[in-house]
N, C-alpha and C positions, 0 to 999 in steps of 0.2 A: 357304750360309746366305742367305736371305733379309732384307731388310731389312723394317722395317715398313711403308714406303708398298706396298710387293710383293707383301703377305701378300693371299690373297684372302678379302674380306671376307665376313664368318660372315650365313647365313641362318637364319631362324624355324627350319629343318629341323634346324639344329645346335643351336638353343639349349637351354639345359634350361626344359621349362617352366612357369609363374608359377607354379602350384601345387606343385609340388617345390622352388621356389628360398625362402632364408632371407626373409623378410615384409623384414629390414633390417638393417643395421650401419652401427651409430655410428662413429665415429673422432673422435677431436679430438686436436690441439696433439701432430701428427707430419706427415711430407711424402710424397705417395702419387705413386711412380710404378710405371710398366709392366715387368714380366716376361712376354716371349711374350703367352700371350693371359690371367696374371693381375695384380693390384694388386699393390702393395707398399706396405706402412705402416710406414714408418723414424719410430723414435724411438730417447730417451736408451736404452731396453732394448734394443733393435737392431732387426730386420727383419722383418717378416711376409708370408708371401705369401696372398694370399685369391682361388680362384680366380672370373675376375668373373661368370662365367657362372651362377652359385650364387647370384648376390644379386639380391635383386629392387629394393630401394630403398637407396643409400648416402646414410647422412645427415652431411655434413659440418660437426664441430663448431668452436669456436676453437680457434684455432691452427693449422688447419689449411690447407697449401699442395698443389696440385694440377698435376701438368704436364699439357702437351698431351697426348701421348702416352697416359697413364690415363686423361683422357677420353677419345681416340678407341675406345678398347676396349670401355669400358663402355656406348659410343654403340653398337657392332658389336652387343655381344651382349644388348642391349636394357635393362638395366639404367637405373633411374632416378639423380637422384640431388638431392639436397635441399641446400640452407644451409640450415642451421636452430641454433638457441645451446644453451648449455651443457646436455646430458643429453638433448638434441634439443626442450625446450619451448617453442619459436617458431620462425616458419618468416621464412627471410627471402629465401630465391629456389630457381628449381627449373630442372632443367636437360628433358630430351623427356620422354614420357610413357611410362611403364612399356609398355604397351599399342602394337601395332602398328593394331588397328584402331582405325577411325573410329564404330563401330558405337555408344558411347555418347553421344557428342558432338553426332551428326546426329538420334540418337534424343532426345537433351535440348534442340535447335534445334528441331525438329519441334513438341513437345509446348510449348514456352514460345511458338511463333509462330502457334499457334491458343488464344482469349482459353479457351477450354469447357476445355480441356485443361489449360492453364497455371491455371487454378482447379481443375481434378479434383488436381492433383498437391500445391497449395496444399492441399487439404482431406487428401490422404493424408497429409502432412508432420504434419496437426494428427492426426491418425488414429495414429500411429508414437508422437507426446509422449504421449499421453491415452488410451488403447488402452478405456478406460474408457466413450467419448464419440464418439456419431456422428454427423460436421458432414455428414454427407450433406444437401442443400440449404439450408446454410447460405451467405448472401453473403459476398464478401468483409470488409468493416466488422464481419459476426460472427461471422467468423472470428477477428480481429482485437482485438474485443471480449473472449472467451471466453477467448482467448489471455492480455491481460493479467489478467484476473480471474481465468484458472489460475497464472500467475505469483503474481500478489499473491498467492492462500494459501498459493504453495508457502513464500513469503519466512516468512507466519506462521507454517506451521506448524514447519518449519528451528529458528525462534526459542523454541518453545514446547518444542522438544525438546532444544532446546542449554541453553538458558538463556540466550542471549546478548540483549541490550536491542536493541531492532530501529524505526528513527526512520524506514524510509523508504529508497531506495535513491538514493544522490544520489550522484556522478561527474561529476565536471568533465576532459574532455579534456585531455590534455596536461600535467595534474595531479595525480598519482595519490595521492600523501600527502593531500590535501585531503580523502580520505572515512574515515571512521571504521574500524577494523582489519575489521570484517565486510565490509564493500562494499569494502576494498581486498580483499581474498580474493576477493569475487566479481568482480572486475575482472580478478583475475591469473587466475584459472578460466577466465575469457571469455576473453583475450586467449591462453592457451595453445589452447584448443579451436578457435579462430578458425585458429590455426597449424600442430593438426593434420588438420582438415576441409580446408585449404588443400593442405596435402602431399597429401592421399587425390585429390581433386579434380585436381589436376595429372597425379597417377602414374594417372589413368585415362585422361585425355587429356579430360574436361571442361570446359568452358568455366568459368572463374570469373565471370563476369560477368553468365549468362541466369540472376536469380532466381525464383522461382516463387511468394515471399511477397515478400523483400526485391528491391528494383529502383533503380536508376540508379546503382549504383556499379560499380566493377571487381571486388566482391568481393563481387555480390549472391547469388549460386549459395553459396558458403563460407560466408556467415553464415547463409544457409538449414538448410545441410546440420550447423552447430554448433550451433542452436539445438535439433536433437531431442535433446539430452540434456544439455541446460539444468539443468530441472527434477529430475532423475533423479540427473544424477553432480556437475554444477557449482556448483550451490546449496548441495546438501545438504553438499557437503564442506567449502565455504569455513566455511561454519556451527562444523562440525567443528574448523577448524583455530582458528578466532575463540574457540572456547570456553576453546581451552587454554590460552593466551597470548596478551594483545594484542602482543608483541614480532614484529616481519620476518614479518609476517603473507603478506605477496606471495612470499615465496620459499619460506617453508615447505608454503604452497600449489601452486605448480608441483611442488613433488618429490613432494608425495603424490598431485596429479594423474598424474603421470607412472606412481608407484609405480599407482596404480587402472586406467589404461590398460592397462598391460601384465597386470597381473592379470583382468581385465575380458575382456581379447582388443579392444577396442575398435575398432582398425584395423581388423578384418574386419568386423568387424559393421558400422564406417561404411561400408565396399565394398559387403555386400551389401544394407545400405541404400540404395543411391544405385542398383543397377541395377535393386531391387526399383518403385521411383521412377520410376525412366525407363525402363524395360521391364518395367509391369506383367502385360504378356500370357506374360512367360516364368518364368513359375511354375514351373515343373520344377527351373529352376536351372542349366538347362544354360551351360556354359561359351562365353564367346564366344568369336567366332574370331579367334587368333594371327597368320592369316596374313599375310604383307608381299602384300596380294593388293590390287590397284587395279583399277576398272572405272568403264566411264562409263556417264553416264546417258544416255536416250533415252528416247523417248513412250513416255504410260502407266505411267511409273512404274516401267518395265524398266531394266534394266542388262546391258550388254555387255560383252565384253574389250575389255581396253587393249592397246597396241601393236598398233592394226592401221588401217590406212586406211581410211577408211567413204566416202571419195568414189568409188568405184565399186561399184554395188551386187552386180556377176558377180564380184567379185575384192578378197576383201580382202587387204590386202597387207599385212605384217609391217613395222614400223616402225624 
């Protein structure tokens, strides 16, 4: 019998892939360790085995304790995995990136580090909310513009359809009882969607921080990519919950977010949002590549293998 440091470490060629593996599973408030190459989720009902190579995202809820061991497994066979609270509706840290390539991340560098482009994808974002409206040469500022004058009637019209009294959307940081039961809903909407654009955005391997509307924080890419369905799923529902009951407005908001997510399919559509985004030109849909495959760059914008000596140009030599 082998021990685990022994075991030889699983490639892309073994893993089951993205598309076959479960989108995620939750766990909270049990302790996960390692059998051979699956998880184990011990609670007061006793033991589960899940095997890791099946799961695409592990969202780890409270309560929950993790050994070394089950991460290095789930690191092997590529598996992401999430903190995120109770029913998984906030994200609070994230472990590699679902994704072996770099193919989104260089292609979302590219596009944010030339200004024509990083405005082209600005306008496609506003093109995704309003599918109605074409900012085709429209500036930034009217972008911008049009942007809050499409919020402000969404806010109206939310109101006219609920019934609910509507004074203006006011939020004070760090204070969240301070807004009236409608704008706490819309705050708890934001702040879950903020946390699941965050998960999508990590489990790709994109950067959180290149935005393409939003700019200079660590999390200008996530609020980007949360804000296309602002308008659509996050407004209209706080609305929803506000009409019923002014009572724990923000919590009964999270679970029917949640409940709408998973009914919605949401997760995927933020994925295939975001490569539609940063790889406009692959309309097909084609899938990117899995591979654990590294190569270097060289003039002109070519790319060579890796593992090989390039200081003699008669004789590459294996590394």
């Amino acid at each position: 019998m082998t021990t685990v440091g022994k075991r030889t470490a699983l490639t892309p060629r073994h893993l089951t892939r993205t598309g076959e593996r479960l989108s995620f599973i939750y766990l909270e408030r049990c302790t996960i360790h390692r059998d051979a190459n699956a998880i184990t989720a011990e609670d007061a009902d006793g033991t589960t085995h899940i095997p890791s190579a099946t799961i695409g995202t592990l969202l780890l809820g409270p309560g929950t304790r993790i050994t070394h061991q089950a991460m290095s497994v789930l690191g092997e066979t590529g598996a992401g995995v999430v903190w995120v609270g109770e029913h998984g509706v906030r994200y609070y840290a994230g472990g590699r990136a679902l994704s072996r390539s770099a193919a989104l991340v260089e292609a979302q560098a590219t596009q944010w580090a030339n200004m024509r482009s990083r405005l082209a994808v600005a306008r496609a974002m506003y093109r995704l909310r309003f599918p109605d409206e074409d900012p085709a040469g429209l500036t930034r500022q009217q972008l911008l513009g049009r942007e809050g004058d499409r919020v402000k009637d969404c806010y109206r019209t939310q109101a006219a359809r609920t019934g609910v009294r509507w004074y203006g959307r006011k939020y004070t940081p760090g204070d969240f009882t301070s807004g009236d039961p409608v704008n706490q809903g819309i705050t708890a909407a934001a702040q879950c969607m903020y946390g699941i654009a965050h998960a999508v955005v990590d489990s790709l391997g994109c950067s959180p921080g290149l935005g393409f509307v939003h700019s200079g924080h660590e999390l200008s890419f996530v609020l980007d990519i949360a804000d296309l369905y602002k308008t659509e799923i996050g407004i209209p529902l706080a609305f929803d919950i506000a009409a019923e009951v002014e009572e724990d407005v923000g919590p009964r908001t999270r679970r029917a977010l949640r409940d709408r997510i998973n009914a919605t399919g949401l997760l995927n559509r933020c994925v295939n949002d975001i490569k539609h985004l940063l790889l406009p030109n692959d309309a097909s849909g084609n899938r990117l590549s899995e591979e654990d495959r590294v190569t270097l760059q060289t003039d002109g914008g070519h790319e060579v293998a890796a593992g090989r000596n390039y200081g003699d140009a008669d004789e590459a030599v294996i590394w």
